[in-house]
C-alpha positions in Angstrom: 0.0 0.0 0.0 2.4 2.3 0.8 4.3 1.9 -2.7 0.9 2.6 -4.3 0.3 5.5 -2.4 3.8 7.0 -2.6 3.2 6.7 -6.8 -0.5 8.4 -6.2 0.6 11.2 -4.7 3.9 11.2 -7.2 1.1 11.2 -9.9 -0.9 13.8 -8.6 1.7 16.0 -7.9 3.1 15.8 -11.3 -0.1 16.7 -12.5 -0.8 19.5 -10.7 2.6 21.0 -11.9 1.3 20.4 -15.5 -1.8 21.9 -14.7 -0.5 25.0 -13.4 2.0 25.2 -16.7 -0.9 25.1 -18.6 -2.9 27.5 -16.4 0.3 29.7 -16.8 -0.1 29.6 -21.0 -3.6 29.7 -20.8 -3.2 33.6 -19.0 0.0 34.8 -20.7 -0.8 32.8 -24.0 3.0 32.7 -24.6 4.3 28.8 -26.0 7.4 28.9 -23.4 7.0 31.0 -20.1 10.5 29.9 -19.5 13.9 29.7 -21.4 14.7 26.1 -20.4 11.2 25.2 -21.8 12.8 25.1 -25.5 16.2 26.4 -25.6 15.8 26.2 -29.4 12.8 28.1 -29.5 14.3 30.7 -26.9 17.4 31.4 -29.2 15.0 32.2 -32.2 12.8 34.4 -29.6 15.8 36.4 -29.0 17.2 36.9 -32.6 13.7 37.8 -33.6 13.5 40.6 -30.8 16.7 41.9 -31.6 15.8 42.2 -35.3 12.5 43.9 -34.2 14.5 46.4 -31.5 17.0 47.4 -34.7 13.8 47.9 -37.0 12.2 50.1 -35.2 15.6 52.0 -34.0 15.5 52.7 -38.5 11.7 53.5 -38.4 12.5 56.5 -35.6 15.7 57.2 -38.1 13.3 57.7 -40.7 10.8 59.6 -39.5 13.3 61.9 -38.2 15.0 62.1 -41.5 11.8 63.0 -43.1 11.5 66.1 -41.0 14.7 66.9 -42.5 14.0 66.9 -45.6 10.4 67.4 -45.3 11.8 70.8 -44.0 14.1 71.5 -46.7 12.1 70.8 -49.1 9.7 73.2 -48.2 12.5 75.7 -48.0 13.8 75.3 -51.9 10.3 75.4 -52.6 10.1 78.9 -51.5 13.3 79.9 -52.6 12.8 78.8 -56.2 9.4 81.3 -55.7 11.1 83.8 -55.1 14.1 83.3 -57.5 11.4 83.6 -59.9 10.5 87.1 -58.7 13.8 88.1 -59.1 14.0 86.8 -62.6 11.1 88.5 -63.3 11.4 91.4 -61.3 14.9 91.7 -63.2 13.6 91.7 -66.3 11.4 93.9 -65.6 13.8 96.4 -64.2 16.0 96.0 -67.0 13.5 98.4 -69.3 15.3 101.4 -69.8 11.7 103.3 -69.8 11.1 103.0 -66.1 10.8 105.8 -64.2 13.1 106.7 -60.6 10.3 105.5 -58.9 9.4 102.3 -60.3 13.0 101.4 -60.0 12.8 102.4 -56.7 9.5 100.1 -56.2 11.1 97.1 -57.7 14.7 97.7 -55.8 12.5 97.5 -52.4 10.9 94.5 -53.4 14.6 93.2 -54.1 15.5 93.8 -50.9 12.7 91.6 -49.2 13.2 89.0 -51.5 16.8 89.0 -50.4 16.0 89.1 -46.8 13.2 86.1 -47.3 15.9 84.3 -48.9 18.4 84.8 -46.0 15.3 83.7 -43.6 15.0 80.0 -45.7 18.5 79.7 -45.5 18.6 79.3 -41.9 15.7 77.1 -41.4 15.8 74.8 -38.6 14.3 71.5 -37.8 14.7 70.8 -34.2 16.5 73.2 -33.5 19.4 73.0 -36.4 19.9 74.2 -39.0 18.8 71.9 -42.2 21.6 73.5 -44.8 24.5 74.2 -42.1 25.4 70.2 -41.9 26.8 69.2 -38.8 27.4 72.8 -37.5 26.1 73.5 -34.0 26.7 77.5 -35.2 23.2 78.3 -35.3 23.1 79.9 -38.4 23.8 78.6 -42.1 24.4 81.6 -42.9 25.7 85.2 -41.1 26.8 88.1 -41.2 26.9 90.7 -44.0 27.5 90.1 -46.4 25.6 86.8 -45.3 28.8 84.2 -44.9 28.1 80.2 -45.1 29.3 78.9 -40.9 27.7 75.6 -41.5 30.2 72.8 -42.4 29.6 71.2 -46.1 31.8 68.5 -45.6 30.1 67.0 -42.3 26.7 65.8 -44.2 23.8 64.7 -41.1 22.9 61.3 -42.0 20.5 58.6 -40.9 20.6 54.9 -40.9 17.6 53.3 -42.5 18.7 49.9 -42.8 21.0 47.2 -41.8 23.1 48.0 -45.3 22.1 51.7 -46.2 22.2 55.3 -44.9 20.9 58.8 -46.0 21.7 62.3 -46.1 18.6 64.1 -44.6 20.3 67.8 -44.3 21.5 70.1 -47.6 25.0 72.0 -48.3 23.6 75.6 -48.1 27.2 76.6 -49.5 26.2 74.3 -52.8 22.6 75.9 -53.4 22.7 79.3 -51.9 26.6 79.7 -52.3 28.6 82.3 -50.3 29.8 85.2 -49.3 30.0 88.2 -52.2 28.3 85.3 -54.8 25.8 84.5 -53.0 21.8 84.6 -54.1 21.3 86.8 -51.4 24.2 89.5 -52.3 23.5 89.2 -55.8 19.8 90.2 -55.3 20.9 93.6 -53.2 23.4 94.1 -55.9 20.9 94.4 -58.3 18.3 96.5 -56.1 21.2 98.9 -55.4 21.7 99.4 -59.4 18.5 100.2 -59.8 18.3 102.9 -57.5 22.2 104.0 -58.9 20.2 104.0 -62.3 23.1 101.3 -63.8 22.2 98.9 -66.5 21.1 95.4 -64.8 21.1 93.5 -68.4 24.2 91.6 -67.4 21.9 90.7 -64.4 19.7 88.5 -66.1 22.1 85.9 -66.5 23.2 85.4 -63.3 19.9 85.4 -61.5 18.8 82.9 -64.3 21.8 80.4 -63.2 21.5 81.0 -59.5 17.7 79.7 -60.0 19.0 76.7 -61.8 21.5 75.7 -59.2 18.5 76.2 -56.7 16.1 74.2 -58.9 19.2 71.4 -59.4 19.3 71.5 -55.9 16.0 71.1 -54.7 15.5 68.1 -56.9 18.7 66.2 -55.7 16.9 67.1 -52.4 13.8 65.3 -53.9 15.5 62.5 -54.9 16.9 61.5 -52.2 13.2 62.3 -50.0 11.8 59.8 -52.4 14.5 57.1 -51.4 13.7 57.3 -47.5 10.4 57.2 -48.1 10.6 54.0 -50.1 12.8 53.0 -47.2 9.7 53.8 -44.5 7.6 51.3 -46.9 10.3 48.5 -46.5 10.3 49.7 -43.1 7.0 48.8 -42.3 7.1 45.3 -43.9 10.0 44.3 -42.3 8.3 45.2 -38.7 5.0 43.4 -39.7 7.1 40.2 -41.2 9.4 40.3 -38.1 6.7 40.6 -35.7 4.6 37.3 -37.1 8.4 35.3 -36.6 7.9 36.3 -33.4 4.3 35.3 -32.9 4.9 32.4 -34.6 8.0 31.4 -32.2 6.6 32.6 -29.0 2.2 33.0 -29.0 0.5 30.4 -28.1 -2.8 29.9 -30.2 -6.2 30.6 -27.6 -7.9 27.3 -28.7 -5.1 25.5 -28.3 -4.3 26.7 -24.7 -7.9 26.2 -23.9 -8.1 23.0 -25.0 -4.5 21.7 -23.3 -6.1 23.5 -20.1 -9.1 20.9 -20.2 -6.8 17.7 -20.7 -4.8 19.0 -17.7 -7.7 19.4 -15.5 -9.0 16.2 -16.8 -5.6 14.9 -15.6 -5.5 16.3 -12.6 -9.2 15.3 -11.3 -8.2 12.0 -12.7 -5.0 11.3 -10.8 -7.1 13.5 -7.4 -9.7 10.4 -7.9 -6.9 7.2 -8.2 -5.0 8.9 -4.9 -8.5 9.4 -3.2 -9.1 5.4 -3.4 -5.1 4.6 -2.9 -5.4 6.6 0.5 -8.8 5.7 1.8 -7.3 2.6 4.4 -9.0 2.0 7.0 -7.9 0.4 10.4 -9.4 -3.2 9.3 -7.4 -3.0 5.9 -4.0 -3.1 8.2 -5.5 -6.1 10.2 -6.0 -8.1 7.0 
């Protein structure tokens, strides 16, 4: 009897400890609720999260690198504008005809124009400066006349991927260039011959190639937008492929944890009976 019983209780306990393990999947619906469960499986958890922690470390790289660009975009948008003001502006002020006055009229809008320009220049996202690269000056551009202090050669970039990176920011020395050529001084140049009453002919052509460069510019800038945002597509895959790997290695289906629930508690009333009748001796059954 008391082998019997000592294999009862052995039976019920081990039972018990199943049932809980399946209570324990059934309320955190997860395949292993420890490591040594499946040290297979657990390797392949681990990979999978690690994969997902890098993927979404690019997604916050790419949204912050369309801000960048978002942002520069938006600022060559409005430069090329108002290039095209000057170019027509220029042309206009290029009639010998015009009055003191109208020349006057045009030089003042000149001047705003070069003064909005300056203002795009220096736009900041986040605080920095998008066409000033790495350069914690401040300002792209400063000064007068208005003098590049960004750094051209120290590009901001962004990983995206496991094999690829992007330039989010824009070489303001390359699209607005500096110092006595730049857009800005070449715009107050021309409002101060107008008011001097000098010939701005000769005028035309450089404002036409300084709204080139600028539109030349703004589509490299484009070009490289469209690339992160492909990358934010790919992105988005990759999170929703890596996170099914990781269901697939770690949840635990609800039928199926319901259902090995029942067979456990099944079990465990089973063995509860056997260790009932095992146990229930009676004085007369040690007389016998």
């Amino acid at each position: 009897m008391t082998t019997n019983s000592t294999a009862a209780q052995r039976g019920m306990q081990a039972n018990a400890v199943k049932l809980a393990e399946a209570q324990l999947r059934a309320n955190t619906l997860q395949k292993n609720t420890r490591l040594s469960d499946d040290p297979a499986a657990a390797a392949d958890s681990l990979a999978v999260r690690a994969a997902q922690a890098q993927a979404a470390q690019h997604a916050r790289n790419i949204d912050n690198g369309d801000g960048w660009l978002t942002m520069a975009n938006g600022a060559l948008d409005t430069s090329v504008t108002l290039l095209q003001r000057v170019q027509y502006l220029t042309l206009q002020g290029a009639n010998g005809t015009m009055t003191p006055e109208a020349k006057e009229a045009i030089a003042a809008e000149l001047d705003s124009i070069s003064s909005e320009l300056l203002v795009q220049a220096n736009t900041k996202f986040l605080g920095r400066t998008i066409f000033a690269g790495n350069s914690d000056a401040g300002f792209a551009f400063e000064g007068t006349p208005p003098t590049f202090t960004g750094e051209g050669n120290s590009p901001v970039v962004r990983r995206i991927s496991g094999e690829a990176t992007i330039r989010v920011d824009a070489d303001g020395a390359a699209i607005f260039v500096n110092g006595a050529e730049s857009v800005f001084e070449q715009v107050s140049k021309i409002a101060a011959d107008l008011r001097s009453g000098a010939d701005i002919s000769g005028s035309i052509d450089t404002v036409n190639a300084a709204l080139n460069n600028v539109i030349g510019q703004r589509s490299v800038v484009g070009a490289r937008h469209a690339a992160l945002l492909r990358a934010k597509d790919s992105n988005v895959n990759a999170l929703v492929d890596l996170e099914s790997q990781r269901a697939s290695v770690e949840d635990l289906d609800l039928g199926k944890a319901i259902l090995d629930l029942k067979t456990q508690e099944l079990a465990y009333q089973a063995s509860l009976s056997v260790t009932a009748k095992v146990l229930s001796t009676t004085l007369m059954d040690f007389l016998r």
